[in-house]
C-alpha positions in Angstrom: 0.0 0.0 0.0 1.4 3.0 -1.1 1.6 6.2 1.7 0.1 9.5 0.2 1.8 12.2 1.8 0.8 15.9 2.9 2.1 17.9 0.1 1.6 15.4 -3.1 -2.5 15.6 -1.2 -2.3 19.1 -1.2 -1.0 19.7 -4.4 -3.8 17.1 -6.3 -6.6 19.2 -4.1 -5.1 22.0 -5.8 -5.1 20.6 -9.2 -8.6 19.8 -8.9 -10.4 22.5 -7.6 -8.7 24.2 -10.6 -9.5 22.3 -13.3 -13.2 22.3 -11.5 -12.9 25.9 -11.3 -12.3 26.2 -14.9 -15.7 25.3 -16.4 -17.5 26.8 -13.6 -16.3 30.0 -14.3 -16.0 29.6 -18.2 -20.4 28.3 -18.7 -21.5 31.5 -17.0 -19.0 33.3 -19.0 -20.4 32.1 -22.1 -24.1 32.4 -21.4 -23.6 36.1 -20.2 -21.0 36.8 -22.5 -18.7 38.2 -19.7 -14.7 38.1 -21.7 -13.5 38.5 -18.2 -15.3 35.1 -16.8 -14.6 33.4 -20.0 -10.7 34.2 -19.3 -10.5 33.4 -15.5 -11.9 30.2 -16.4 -9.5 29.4 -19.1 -6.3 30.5 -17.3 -7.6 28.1 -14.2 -7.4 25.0 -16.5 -3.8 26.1 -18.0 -2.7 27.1 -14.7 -4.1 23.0 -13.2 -2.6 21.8 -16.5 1.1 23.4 -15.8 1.0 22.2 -12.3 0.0 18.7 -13.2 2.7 18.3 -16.0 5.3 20.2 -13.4 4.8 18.9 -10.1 5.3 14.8 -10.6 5.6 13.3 -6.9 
């Protein structure tokens, strides 16, 4: 059984609240046509991307 530690946890929480984040804020973007929303949500899902591909425990 393998051990999951306290940072590699906290980094995958991170990751996924991100890429959860993303399409939350991009929907309500589209719908209202907000540029702003539309952005926040796509620089969440590069920004969980980038951290996935960087951070490999």
């Amino acid at each position: 059984m393998t051990v999951t530690w306290g940072p590699d946890r906290g980094v995958r929480r991170t990751t996924l609240a991100l890429a959860a984040a993303g399409p939350a804020l991009i929907a309500p973007g589209l719908i209202v046509g907000s540029w702003w929303l539309i952005g926040a949500g796509v620089w969440a899902v590069i920004v969980a991307i980038v951290i996935e591909l960087v951070y490999r425990p």
